[in-house]
C-alpha positions, -999 to 999 in steps of 0.1 A, spaced: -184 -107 83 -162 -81 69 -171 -66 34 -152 -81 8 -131 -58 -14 -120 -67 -55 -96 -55 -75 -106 -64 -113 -74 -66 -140 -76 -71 -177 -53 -98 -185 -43 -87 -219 -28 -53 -200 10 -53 -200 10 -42 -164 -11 -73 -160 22 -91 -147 32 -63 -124 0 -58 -108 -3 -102 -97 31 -100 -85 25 -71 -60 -13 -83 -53 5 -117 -44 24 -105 -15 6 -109 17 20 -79 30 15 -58 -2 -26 -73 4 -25 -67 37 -15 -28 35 -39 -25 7 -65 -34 26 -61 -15 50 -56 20 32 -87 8 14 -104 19 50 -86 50 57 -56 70 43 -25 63 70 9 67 75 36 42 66 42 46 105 6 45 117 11 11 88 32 -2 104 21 0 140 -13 -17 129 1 -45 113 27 -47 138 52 -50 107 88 -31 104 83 0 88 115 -9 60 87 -31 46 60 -12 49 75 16 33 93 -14 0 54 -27 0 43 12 -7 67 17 -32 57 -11 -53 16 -4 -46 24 32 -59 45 14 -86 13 -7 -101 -7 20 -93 -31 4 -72 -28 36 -43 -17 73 -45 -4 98 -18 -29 127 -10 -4 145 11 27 145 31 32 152 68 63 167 81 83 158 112 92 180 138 126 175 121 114 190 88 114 156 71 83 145 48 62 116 62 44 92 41 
């Protein structure tokens, strides 16, 4: 059985609101869960959840929004171009 993970949120927080509506997307859940293993890629995201990386990379945005992940580091491309 896998380990179960909790988030806990004071509801009299004004970012209260902002932090259920992110935490309600499946998506949003799903790539939290899974950075709560290991620190990945929005490509290497996407690949695992087999999900287009255009929503991986909105569902980032608004986890790094609320808070609830940060970036350690960037990668670059062979182009020269950072990579979440």
């Amino acid at each position: 059985m896998p380990e179960e993970k909790f988030i806990l949120l004071n509801l009299e927080e004004p970012k209260s609101k902002e932090l259920s509506q992110v935490i309600s997307s499946n998506t949003a859940r799903k790539i939290l869960n899974l950075l709560s293993e290991k620190a990945l890629s929005e490509t290497d995201i996407a690949k695992k959840l087999n999900i287009p990386l255009p929503t991986v990379h909105y569902n980032i945005k608004q986890l790094l929004k609320a808070n609830l992940i940060e970036i350690e580091d960037f990668l670059w491309s062979e182009k020269g171009k950072k990579i979440q």
